[in-house]
C-alpha positions, 0 to 999 in steps of 0.5 A: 506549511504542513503537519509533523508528528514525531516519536518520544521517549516515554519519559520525555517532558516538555523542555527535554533536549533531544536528539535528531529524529531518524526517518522511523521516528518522524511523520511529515506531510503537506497541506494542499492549497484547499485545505490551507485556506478553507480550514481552521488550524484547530481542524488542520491540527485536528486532522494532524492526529488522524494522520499521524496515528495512520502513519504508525497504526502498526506500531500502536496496535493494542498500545496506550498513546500519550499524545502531546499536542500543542493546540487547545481546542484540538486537545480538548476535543480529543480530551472530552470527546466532543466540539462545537464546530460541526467540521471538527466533530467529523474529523473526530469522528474519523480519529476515533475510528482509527482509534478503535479499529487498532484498539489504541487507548488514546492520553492527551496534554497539552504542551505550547508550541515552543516545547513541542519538537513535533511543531518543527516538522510543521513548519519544515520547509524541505527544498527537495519537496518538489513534483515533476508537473504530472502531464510532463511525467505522463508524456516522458513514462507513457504509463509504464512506471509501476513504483514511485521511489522517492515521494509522499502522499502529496508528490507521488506521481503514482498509487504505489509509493515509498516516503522518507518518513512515517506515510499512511499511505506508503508502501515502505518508508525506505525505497532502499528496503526493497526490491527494485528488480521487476519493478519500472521505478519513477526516481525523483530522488534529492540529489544527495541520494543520487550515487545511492540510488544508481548503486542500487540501480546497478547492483539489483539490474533495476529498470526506471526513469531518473530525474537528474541535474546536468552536474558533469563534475558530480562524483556520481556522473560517470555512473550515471553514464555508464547506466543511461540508454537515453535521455531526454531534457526537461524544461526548466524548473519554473515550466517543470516542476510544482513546488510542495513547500511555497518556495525554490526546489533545489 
């Protein structure tokens, strides 16, 4: 489905229980179609790594790494330095240039699959992973939005974005952690946020667009109501919406 990384205690070993991850503890993301039939899982958990040590360079500049990874092949390439396979070379290539742009001494071990609390993040299949389909965003924002709220590397409708997790390419991991006032936000926010999101909405004077279920019973409806200047139906889900994670949105 995807790639996870997750953080652990430094005397964590493998067979330790531990406690759910919060958002700054976790790094997730997607495989595009492309990738999943063209790549080999030693690639993919290869390119994995990459990902992962972008999404917290801040955190491991100048920092020793102990890396716990769950695939052979990936462990020794990154052990040794080198592969056989001419695809996986580039994409170690790529590891270590991140490696040494942030001066990370990197350890690596080898832990199944079973043991490893990263593999769940791999194979999460979140029902709130979804994308507006992008023509249809582009003809009901005409351009305007400036901020994707509620989004990852492969759902952002927009350059500027905000993750719920660890993301080398977002803005903020928390949407809520910044300002929205002067920005025209795109918010596709999964429905348990909504009332947070139009408190904030509220509080800040922000502007944007809100993708929202018809739930006049919601605790959230009269709010929303009070903070609409207008609305516009879409089409259902299956017309709609592009699924990130291979089955049914919320």
């Amino acid at each position: 489905v995807g790639w996870g990384c997750q953080v652990l205690p430094k005397d964590w070993r493998p067979g330790d229980s531990l406690p759910p991850p919060s958002a700054e503890e976790h790094a997730e993301g997607f495989w595009t179609r492309q990738e999943k039939e063209k790549d080999s899982i030693s690639l993919l958990e290869l390119r994995a790594v990459r990902h992962a040590l972008s999404s917290y360079k801040g955190e491991l500049q100048d920092q020793h790494l102990h890396l716990w990874e769950d695939n052979m092949s990936c462990a020794y390439a990154l052990r040794h330095g080198t592969t056989r396979s001419p695809e996986m070379m580039r994409e170690l290539r790529l590891v270590w240039a991140v490696l040494e742009r942030h001066n990370i001494s990197l350890e690596v071990t080898y832990v199944a699959s079973a043991l490893n609390p990263s593999d769940f993040w791999s194979r999460w299949r979140p029902m709130d992973a979804w994308q507006l389909r992008p023509a249809l965003f582009r003809g009901v924002t005409g351009g305007q939005c400036t901020l994707d709220a509620f989004a990852c590397h492969r759902s952002t409708q927009l350059p500027r974005y905000c993750s719920r997790g660890a993301d080398p390419h977002s803005l903020a991991r928390d949407a809520f952690l910044l300002p929205w006032r002067g920005e025209m936000l795109w918010l596709c926010p999964p429905w348990s946020l909504i009332s947070r999101t139009l408190n904030k909405l509220e509080v800040e004077g922000a502007c944007g667009y809100l993708v929202h279920p018809t739930w006049p019973s919601a605790a959230w409806w009269p709010a929303l109501q009070a903070l609409t200047v207008s609305t516009r139906r879409l089409p259902p889900p299956r017309l709609s919406v592009r699924p990130l994670h291979g089955g049914a949105v919320e």
